[in-house]
C-alpha positions as CSV (number, residue, x, y, z in Angstrom):
1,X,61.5,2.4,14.3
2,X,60.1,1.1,17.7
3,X,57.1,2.4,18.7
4,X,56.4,3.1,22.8
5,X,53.5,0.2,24.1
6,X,51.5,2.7,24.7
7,X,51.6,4.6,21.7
8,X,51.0,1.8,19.5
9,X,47.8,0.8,21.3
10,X,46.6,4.2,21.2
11,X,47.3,3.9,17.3
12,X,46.1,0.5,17.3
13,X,42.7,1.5,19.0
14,X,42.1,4.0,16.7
15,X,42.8,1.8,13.5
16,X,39.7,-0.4,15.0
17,X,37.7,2.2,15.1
18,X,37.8,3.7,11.8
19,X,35.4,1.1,10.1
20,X,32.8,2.2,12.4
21,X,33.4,6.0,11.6
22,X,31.6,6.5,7.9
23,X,28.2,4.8,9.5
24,X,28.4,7.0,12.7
25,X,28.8,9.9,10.5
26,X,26.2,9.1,7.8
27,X,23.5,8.1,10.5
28,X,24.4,11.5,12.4
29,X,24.0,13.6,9.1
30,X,21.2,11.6,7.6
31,X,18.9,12.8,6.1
32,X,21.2,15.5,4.1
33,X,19.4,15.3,0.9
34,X,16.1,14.5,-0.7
35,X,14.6,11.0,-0.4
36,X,12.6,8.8,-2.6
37,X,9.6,6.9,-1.9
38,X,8.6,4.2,-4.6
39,X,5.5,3.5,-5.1
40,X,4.0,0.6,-7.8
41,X,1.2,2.3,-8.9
42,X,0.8,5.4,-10.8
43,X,-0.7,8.6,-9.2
44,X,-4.4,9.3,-8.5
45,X,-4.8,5.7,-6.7
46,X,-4.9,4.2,-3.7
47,X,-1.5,3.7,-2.6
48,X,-0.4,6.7,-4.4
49,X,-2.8,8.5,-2.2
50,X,-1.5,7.3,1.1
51,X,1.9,7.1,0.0
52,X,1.6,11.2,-0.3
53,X,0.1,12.0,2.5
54,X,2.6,9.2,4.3
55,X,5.3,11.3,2.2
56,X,3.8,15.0,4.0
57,X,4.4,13.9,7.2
58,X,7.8,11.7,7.3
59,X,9.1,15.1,5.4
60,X,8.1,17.3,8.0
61,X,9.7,15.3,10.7
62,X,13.0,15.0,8.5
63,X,13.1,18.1,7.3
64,X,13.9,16.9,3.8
65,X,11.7,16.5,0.9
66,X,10.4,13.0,0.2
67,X,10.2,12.9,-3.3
68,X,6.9,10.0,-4.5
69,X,8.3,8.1,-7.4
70,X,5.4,5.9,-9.6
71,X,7.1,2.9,-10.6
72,X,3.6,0.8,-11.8
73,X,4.2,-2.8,-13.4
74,X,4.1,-6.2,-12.5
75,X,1.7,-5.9,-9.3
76,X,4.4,-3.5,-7.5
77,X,7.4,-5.9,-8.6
78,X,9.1,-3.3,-10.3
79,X,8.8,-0.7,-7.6
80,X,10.2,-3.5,-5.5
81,X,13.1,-4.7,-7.4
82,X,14.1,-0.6,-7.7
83,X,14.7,-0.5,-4.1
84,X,15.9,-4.0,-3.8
85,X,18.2,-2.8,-6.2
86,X,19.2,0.5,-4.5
87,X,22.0,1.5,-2.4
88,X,21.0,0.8,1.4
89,X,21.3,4.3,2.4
90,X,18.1,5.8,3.6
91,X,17.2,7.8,0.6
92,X,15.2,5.3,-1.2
93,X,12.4,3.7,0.3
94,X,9.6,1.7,-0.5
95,X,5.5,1.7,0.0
96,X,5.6,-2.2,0.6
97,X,1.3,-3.4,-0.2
98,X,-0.5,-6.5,0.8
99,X,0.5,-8.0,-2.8
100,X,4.5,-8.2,-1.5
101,X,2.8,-10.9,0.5
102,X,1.3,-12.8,-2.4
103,X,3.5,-12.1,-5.5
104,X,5.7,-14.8,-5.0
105,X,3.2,-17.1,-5.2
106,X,2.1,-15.7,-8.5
107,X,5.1,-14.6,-10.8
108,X,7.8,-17.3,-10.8
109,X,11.4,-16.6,-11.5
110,X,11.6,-12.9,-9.9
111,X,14.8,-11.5,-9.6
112,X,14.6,-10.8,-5.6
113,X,13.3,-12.5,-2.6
114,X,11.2,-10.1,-1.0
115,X,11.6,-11.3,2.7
116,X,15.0,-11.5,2.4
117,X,15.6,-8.4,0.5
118,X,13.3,-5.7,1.9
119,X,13.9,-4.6,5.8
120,X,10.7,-3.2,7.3
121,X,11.0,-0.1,9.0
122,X,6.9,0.5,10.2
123,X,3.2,-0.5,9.5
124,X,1.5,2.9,7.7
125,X,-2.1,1.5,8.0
126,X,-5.1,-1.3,7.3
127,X,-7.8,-0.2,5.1
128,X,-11.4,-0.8,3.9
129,X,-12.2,-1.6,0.4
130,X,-15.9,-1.3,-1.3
131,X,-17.9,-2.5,-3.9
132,X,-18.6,0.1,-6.2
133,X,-20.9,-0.4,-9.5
134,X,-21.5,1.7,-12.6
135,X,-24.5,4.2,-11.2
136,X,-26.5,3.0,-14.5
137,X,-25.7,-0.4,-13.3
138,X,-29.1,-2.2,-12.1
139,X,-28.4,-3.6,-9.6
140,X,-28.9,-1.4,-6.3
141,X,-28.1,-3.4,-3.7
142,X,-25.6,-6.4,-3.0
143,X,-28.6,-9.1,-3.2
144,X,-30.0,-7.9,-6.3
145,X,-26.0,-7.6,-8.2
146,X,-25.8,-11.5,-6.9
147,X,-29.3,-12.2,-8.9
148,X,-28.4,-10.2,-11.8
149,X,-25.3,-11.7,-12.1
150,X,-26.2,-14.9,-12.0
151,X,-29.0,-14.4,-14.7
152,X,-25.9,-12.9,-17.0
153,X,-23.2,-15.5,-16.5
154,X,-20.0,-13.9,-17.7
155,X,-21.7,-10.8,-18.9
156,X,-20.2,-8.3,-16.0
157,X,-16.7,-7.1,-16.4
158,X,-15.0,-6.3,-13.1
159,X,-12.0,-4.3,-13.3
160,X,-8.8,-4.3,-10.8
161,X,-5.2,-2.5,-10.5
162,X,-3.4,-5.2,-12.0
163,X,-3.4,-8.9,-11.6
164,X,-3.0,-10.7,-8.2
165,X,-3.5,-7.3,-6.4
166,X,-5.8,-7.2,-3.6
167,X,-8.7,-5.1,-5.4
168,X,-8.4,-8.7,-7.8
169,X,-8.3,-10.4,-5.0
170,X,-10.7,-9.5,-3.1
171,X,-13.3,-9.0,-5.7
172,X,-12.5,-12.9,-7.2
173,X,-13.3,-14.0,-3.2
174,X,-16.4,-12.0,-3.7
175,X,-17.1,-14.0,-6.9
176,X,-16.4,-17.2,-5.4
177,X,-18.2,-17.1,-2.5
178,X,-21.2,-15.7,-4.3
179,X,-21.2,-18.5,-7.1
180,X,-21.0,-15.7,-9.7
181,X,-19.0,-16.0,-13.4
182,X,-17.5,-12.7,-14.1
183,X,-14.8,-11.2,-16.4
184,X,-11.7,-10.3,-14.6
185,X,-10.3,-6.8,-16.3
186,X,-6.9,-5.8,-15.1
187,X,-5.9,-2.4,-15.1
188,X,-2.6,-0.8,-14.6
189,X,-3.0,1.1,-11.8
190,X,-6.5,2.1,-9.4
191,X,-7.1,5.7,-11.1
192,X,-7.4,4.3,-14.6
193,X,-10.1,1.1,-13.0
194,X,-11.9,4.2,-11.7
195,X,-12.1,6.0,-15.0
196,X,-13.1,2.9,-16.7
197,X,-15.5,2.1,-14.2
198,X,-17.1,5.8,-14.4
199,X,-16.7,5.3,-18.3
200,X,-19.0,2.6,-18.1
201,X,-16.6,-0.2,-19.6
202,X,-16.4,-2.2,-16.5
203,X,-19.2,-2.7,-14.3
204,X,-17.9,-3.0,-10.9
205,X,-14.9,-2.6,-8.6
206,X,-13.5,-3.4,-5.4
207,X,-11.6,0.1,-4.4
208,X,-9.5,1.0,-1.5
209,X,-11.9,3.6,0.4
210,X,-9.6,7.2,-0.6
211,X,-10.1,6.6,-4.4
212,X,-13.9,6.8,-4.7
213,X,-15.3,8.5,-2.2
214,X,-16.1,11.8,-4.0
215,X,-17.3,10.2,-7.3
216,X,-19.6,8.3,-4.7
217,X,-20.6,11.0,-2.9
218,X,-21.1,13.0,-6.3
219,X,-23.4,10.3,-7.3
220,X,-20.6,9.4,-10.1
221,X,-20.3,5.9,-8.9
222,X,-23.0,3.6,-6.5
223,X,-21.5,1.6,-3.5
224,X,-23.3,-1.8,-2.5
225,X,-20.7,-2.8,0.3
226,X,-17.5,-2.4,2.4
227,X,-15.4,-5.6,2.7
228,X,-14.9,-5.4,6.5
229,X,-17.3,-6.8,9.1
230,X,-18.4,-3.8,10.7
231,X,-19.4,-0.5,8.4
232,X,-17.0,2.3,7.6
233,X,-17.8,5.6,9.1
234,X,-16.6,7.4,5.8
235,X,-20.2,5.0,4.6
236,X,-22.1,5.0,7.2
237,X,-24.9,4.2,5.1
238,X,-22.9,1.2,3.0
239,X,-23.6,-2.1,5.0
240,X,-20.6,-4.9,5.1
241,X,-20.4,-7.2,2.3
242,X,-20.5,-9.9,5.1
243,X,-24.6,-9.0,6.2
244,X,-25.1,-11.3,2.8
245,X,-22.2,-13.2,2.2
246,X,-21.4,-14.8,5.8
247,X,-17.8,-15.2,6.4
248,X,-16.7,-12.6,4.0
249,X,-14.2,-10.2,5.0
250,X,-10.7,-8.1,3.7
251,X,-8.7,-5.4,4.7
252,X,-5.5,-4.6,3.7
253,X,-2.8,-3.0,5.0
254,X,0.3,-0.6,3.4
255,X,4.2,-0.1,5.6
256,X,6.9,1.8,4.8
257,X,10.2,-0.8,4.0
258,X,14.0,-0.1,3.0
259,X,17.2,-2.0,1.2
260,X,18.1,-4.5,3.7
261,X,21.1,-3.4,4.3
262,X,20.8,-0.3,5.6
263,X,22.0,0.9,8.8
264,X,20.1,0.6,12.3
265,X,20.6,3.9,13.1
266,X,18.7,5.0,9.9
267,X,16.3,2.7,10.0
268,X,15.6,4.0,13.6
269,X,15.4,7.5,12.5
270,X,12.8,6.2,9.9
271,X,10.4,4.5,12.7
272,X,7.5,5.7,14.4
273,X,7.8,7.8,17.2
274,X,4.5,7.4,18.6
275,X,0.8,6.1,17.8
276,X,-1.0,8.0,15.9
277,X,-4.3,7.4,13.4
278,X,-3.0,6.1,10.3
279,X,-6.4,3.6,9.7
280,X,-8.7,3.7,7.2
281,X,-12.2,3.8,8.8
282,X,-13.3,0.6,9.2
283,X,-10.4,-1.3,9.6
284,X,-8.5,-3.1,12.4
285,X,-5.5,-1.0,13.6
286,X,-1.8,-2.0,12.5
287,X,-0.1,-3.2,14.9
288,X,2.2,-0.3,14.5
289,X,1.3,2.8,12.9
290,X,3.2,6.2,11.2
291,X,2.5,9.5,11.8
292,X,0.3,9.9,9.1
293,X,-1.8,13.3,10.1
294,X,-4.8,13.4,7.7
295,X,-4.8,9.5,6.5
296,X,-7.9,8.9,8.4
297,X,-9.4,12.5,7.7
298,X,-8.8,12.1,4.0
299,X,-10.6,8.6,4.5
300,X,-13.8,10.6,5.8
């Protein structure tokens, strides 16, 4: 059978098309169900913290639920490699951290490349850490913890969330720049370096602001410093770790990313709609931020 010209190109045209259809359709409908943001650490911590409030919000705009799922292990690798893993359709998305940045340099052999295999879709925020010590601890200030530890040389446990993370990192800086000998004690997770801390079987810390501020303000824990150059007005009281150690300063940052092969519509839909205050007192802004009401009132 012969087809008229016109006819076939109508048909033709419409053939083309049909690839294109399912992501029109799946960006128009999306989201339809529940989504899932992985987080690596478990809950009570830092970036569990932020990645519920983060979670409030992005479900309210959305108008599905956004479901937090704790995936700790391997300084956030495994949270990583789950979304890496995923299918690139919106629904599973991942609370990138500061240690995406470093973990290639410090576990070989992982089974993704982060840069290649996680699209960012927005900046959440840049946050203060600070020092906090046992309350029974003797030291008082940040002066007299440098003298005392350097009378008791590998005598001071410090704990962390897990090896390579920022809260090691930026406490070994500390370390380093102070001339001190301590003993690194990795936890998995910042809730259960709290509780140890609290417990007495570590002896100090280097927290993300949200996880000890009521233990500090209940007189649970002592903080000696915040790790950015200027005070924090959730501390207003806490001077910066760099009034004593010149040239010290960290912040670090948290941003929402997704399978990168998911669709540009979606990851559109996912973005930022406007500035908002998603900074931790303290800190620097991102250069973009998510509508994140109550990050920086939590932070207070």
């Amino acid at each position: 059978m012969t087809l008229p010209r016109r006819k076939f190109l109508k048909l033709a045209t419409g053939a083309a098309a049909l690839p294109a259809l399912p992501h029109v359709a799946i960006a128009d409908d999306y989201p339809s169900r529940p989504i899932r943001l992985v987080v690596g650490f478990p809950p009570g911590g830092g970036a569990d913290i932020v990645a519920r409030i983060i979670g409030q919000a992005l479900s309210e705009r959305l108008g599905q639920p956004i479901v937090i799922e704790n995936k700790p292990g391997a300084g956030s690798n495994l949270a990583t490699e789950e979304v890496v893993r995923a299918p690139p359709d919106g629904y599973t998305l991942l609370q990138i951290i500061a240690a995406n940045a470093t973990n290639p340099w410090l576990y070989h052999n992982l089974g993704f490349d982060f840069i290649r295999d996680i699209r960012p879709v927005a900046s959440v925020l840049r946050g203060a850490f600070v020092m906090v010590v046992d309350p029974n601890f003797p030291a008082k200030t940040i002066p007299e913890f440098i003298a005392y530890a350097k009378a008791n040389p590998g005598k001071i446990n410090m704990a962390s969330s897990g090896i390579g993370i920022t809260t090691h990192i930026f406490g070994q800086l500390f370390m380093v720049m102070a001339g001190l000998n301590t003993v690194h004690v990795p936890y998995r997770g910042g809730a259960p370096a709290i509780t140890a801390l609290i417990a007495g079987d570590v002896q100090v810390y280097f927290s993300p602001m949200p996880e000890p501020l009521e233990q500090i303000r209940a007189g649970k824990l002592r903080a000696l410093g915040v790790t950015t150059a200027t005070r924090s007005p959730a501390l207003p009281d806490v001077p910066s770790i760099g009034d004593f150690i010149p040239g010290y300063e960290a912040s670090s940052w948290q941003g929402l990313g997704v399978p990168k092969d998911t669709p540009e519509a979606i990851v559109e839909k996912l973005k930022p709609r406007d500035q908002c205050s998603a900074r931790q007192p303290g800190a620097p802004d991102p250069p973009r931020r998510y509508r994140a009401r109550g990050v920086s009132q939590h932070a207070r």
